[in-house]
TIVEXVO-674871 format. One record per residue (C-alpha): residue in three letters; chain; x, y, z. Coordinates in steps of 0.05 Angstrom, whole numbers. Layout:
BEGIN
ALA|A|X|Y|Z
...
This chain:
BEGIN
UNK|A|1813|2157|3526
UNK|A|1801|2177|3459
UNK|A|1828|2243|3430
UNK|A|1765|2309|3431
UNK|A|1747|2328|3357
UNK|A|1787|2370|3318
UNK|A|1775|2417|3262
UNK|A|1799|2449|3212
UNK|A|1775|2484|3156
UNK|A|1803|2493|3074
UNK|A|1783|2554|3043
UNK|A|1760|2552|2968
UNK|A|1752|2594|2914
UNK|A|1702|2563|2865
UNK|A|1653|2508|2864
UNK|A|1695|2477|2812
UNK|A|1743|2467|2869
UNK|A|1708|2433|2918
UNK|A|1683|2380|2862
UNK|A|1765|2374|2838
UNK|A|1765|2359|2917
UNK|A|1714|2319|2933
UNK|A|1704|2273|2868
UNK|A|1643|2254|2835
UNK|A|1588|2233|2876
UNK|A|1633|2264|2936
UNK|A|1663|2192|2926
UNK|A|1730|2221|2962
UNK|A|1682|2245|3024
UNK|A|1668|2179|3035
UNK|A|1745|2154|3032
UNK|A|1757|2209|3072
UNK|A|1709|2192|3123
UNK|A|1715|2111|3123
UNK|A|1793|2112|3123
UNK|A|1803|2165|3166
UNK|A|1758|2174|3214
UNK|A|1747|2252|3189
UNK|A|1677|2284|3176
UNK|A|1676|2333|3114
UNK|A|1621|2392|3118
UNK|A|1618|2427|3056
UNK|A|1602|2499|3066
UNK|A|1586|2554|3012
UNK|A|1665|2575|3000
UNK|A|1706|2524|3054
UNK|A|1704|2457|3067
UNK|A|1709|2442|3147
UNK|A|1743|2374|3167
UNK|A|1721|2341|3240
UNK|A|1759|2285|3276
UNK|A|1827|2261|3301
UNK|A|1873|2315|3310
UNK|A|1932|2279|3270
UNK|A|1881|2241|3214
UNK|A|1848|2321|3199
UNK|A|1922|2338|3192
UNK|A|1931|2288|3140
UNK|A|1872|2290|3105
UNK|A|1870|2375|3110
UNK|A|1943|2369|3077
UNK|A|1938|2322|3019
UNK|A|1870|2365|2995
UNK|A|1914|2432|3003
UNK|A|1973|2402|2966
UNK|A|1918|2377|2912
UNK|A|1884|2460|2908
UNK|A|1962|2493|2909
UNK|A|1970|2445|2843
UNK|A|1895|2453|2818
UNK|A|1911|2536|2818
UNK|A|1975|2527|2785
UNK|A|1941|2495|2721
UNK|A|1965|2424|2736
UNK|A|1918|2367|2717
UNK|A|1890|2336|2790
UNK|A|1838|2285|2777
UNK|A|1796|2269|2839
UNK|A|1821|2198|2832
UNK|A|1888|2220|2846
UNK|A|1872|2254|2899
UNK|A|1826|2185|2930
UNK|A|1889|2150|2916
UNK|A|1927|2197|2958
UNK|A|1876|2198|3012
UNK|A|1887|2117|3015
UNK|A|1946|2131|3046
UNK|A|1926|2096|3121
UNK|A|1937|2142|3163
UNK|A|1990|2217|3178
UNK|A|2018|2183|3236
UNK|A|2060|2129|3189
UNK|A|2098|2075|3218
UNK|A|2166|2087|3209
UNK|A|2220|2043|3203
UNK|A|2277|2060|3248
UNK|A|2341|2038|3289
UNK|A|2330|2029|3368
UNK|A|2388|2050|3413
UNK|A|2417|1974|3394
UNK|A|2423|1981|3323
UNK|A|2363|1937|3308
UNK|A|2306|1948|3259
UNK|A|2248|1971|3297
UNK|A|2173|1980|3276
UNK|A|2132|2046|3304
UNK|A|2057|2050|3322
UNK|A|2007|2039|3374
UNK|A|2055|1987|3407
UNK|A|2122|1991|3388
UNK|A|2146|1932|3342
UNK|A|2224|1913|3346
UNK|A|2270|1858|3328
UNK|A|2287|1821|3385
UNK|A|2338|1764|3354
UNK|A|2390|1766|3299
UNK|A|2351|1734|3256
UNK|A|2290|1779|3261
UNK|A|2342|1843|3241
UNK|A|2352|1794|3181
UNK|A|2282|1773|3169
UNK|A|2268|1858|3169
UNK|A|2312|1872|3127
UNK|A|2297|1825|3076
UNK|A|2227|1848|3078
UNK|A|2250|1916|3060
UNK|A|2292|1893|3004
UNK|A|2260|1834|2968
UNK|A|2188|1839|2935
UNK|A|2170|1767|2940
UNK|A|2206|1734|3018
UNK|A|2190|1666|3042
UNK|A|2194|1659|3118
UNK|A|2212|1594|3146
UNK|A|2220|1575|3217
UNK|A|2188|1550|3281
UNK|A|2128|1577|3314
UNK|A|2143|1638|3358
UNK|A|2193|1672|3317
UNK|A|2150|1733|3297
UNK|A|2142|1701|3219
UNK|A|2076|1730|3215
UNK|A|2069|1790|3260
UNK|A|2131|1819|3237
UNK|A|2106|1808|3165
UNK|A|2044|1846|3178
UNK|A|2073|1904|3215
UNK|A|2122|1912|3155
UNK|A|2050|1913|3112
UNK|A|2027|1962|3161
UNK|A|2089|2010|3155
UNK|A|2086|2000|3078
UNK|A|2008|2019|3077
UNK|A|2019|2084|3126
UNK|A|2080|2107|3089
UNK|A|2034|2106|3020
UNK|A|2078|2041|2992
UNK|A|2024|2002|2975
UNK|A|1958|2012|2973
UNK|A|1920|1959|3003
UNK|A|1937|1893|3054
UNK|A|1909|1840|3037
UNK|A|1922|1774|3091
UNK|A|1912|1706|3068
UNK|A|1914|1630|3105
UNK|A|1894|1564|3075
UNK|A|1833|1538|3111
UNK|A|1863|1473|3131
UNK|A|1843|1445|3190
UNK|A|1894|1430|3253
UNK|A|1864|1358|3275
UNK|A|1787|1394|3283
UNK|A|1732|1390|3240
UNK|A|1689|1468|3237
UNK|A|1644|1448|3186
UNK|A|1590|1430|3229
UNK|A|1594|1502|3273
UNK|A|1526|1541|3268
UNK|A|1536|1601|3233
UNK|A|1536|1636|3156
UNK|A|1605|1624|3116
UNK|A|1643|1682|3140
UNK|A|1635|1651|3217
UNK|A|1659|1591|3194
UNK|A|1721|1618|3165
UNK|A|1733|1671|3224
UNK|A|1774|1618|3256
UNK|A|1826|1602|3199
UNK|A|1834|1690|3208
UNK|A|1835|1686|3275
UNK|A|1916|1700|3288
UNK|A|1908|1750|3227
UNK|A|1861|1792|3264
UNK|A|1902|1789|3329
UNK|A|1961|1818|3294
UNK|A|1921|1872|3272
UNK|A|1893|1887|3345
UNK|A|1965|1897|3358
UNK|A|1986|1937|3309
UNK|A|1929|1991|3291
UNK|A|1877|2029|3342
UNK|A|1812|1988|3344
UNK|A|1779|2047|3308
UNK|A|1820|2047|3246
UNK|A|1832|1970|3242
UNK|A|1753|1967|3236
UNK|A|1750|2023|3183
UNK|A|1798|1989|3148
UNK|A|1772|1924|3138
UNK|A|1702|1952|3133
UNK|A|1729|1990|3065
UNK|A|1769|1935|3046
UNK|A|1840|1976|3050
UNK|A|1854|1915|3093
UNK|A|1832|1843|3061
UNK|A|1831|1779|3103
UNK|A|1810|1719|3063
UNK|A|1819|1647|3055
UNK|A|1873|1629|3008
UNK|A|1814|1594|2948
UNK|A|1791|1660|2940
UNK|A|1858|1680|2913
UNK|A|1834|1653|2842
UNK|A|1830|1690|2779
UNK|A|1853|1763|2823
UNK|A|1917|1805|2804
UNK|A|1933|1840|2872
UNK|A|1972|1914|2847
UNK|A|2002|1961|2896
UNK|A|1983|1910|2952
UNK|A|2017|1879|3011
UNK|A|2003|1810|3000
UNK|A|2014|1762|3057
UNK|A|2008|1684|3059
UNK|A|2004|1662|3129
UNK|A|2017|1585|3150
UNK|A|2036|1567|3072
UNK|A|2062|1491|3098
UNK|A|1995|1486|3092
UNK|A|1989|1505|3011
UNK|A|1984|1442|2969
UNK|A|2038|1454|2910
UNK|A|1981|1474|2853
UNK|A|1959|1526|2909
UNK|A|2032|1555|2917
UNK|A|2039|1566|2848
UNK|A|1962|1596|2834
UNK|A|1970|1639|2906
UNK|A|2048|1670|2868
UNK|A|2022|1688|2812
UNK|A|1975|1739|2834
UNK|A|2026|1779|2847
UNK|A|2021|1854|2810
UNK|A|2045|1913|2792
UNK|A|2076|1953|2852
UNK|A|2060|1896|2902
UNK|A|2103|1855|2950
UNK|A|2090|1784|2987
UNK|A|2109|1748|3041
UNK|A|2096|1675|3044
UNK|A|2099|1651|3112
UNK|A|2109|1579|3149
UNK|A|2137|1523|3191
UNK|A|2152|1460|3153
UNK|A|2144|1419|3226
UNK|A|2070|1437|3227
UNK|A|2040|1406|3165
UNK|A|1966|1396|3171
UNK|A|1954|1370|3093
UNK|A|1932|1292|3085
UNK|A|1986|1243|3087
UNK|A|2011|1243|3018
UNK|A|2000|1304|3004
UNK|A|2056|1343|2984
UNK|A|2064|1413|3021
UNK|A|2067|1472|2975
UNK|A|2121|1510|3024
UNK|A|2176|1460|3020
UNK|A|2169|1453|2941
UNK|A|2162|1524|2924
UNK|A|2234|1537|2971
UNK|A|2269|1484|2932
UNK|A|2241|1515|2861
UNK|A|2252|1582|2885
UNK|A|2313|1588|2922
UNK|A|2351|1608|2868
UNK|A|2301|1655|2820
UNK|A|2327|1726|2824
UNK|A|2278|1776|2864
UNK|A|2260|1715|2914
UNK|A|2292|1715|2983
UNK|A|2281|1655|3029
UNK|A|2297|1679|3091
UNK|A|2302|1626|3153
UNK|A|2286|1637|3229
UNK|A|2310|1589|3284
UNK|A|2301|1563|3350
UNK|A|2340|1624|3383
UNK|A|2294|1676|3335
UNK|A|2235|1649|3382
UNK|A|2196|1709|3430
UNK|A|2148|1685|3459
UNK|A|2151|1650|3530
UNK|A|2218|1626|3547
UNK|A|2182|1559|3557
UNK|A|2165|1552|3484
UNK|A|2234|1538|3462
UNK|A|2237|1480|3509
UNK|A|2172|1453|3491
UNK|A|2200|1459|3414
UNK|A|2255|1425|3434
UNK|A|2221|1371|3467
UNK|A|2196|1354|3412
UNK|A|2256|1358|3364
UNK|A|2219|1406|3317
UNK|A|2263|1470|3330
UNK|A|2284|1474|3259
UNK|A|2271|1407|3230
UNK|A|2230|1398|3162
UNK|A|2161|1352|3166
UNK|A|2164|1283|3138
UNK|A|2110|1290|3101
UNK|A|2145|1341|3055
UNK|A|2191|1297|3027
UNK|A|2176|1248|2968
């Protein structure tokens, strides 16, 4: 059941005030009503804020903050205050320690490493701006990677999360499905969007994609773009070809991390074709400010019967064939 409206309201003193506030065009009502949820009436001497309880508290706290500095003289340009109000969300997912000493993720479901190597693979995310994660499928590569992005985005780290997957296809051909480009591509995104469902309330995941705070796109239209202050994440990167690799790295900005993510067993590129993961691990395993971090057949969460299977077929850690010369 969702939460009754809340309100609150900021009293002002000039007109001058509520523009500071509000930004030209009342570009900053619109952030403040896209990212958060929260309705902003202005009315002659107050502005009155309507919505979540704990998004009015947010939003009703970085415009006070911005007035207490505005009547002290200080320079507060309505883009700094936008900026401020792309923080996601007051409720910010914190990074913790559960009663086990293990790195744990807050938010609508509670995130938590559940191996050794996960605690690892957490920690490197918090310490490293660019982290390759290598390992078999159910190990929490991905998901882990985008709750981190989450956290970062909440706590005002970065300022945007932008998701990214090759669109290489497992065995299936899509080009032939009915539909414009963007339905075509929805599958590729697919596990992307999932992680999200996980990780936000279906009411803010939609207002953040819809204003572009969160980005999912196929990795081609990674071309040409410098991401800053963004959360950059390259899901199922066995997948990148090497020229891909090395285009998809070097959008990496000012103020930004990313995460490359993969499993060398599950290489869907053409036979001869030379995956992108493996090379840019051997080329990068040594740069300072890169941290390959590796997850194993005992990192694996999801159903117990998954390791088996993996181990059936001897993939549990092994490297593809088709990534060596």
């Amino acid at each position: 059941m969702s939460e009754q409206p809340h309100d609150a309201d900021i009293l002002l003193q000039s007109v001058d005030e509520a523009r500071a506030l509000l930004g030209p065009l009342d570009g900053n009502v619109r952030l403040i009503r896209d990212l958060h949820g929260v309705n902003v009436l202005s009315r002659e001497g107050s502005l009155r804020l309507i919505g979540e309880a704990n998004e009015v508290a947010f939003v009703r706290g970085v415009l006070e903050e911005s007035l207490v500095r505005l009547r002290r003289g200080e320079e507060v340009s309505s883009t700094e205050i936008g900026d401020r109000l792309k923080v996601l969300d007051s409720s910010a997912v914190v990074a913790a320690a559960g009663q086990d000493g293990r790195s744990a993720l807050g938010g609508p479901s509670r995130v938590r490493a559940r191996s050794a190597g996960q605690v690892r693979y957490l920690r490197d995310l918090e310490q490293h701006d660019v982290v390759f994660a290598i390992g078999p499928a159910g190990t929490g590569k991905t998901y882990l990677a985008v709750a981190a992005a989450v956290q970062a985005a909440k706590a005002g780290a970065v300022r945007r999360i932008v998701l990214v997957r090759p669109a290489v296809e497992a065995g299936e051909k899509l080009g032939f499905l009915p539909g414009d480009f963007q339905a075509k591509v929805d599958p590729y995104m697919r596990p992307l969007y999932d992680a999200l469902q996980d990780l936000l309330e279906p009411g803010q995941r939609e207002r953040y994609l819809a204003s572009d705070v969160i980005e999912i796109c196929p990795l081609a239209y990674m071309r040409g773009r410098t991401l800053n202050h963004a959360y950059v994440i390259l899901d199922e990167a066995q997948n990148t070809t090497i020229p891909q690799m090395m285009m998809f790295l070097t959008r990496l900005g000012e103020g930004s991390k990313m995460v490359v993510t993969g499993d060398p067993s599950q290489v869907d590129l053409p036979v001869g074709v030379k995956s992108g993961l493996a090379d840019a691990v051997r080329r990068l395993k040594d740069v300072d400010g890169v941290k390959i971090t590796r997850l194993r057949r005992e990192d694996i969460v999801r159903h117990a019967v998954v390791q088996r299977i993996i181990d059936a077929y001897g993939h549990g850690a092994a490297t593809s064939p088709r990534e060596h010369p």
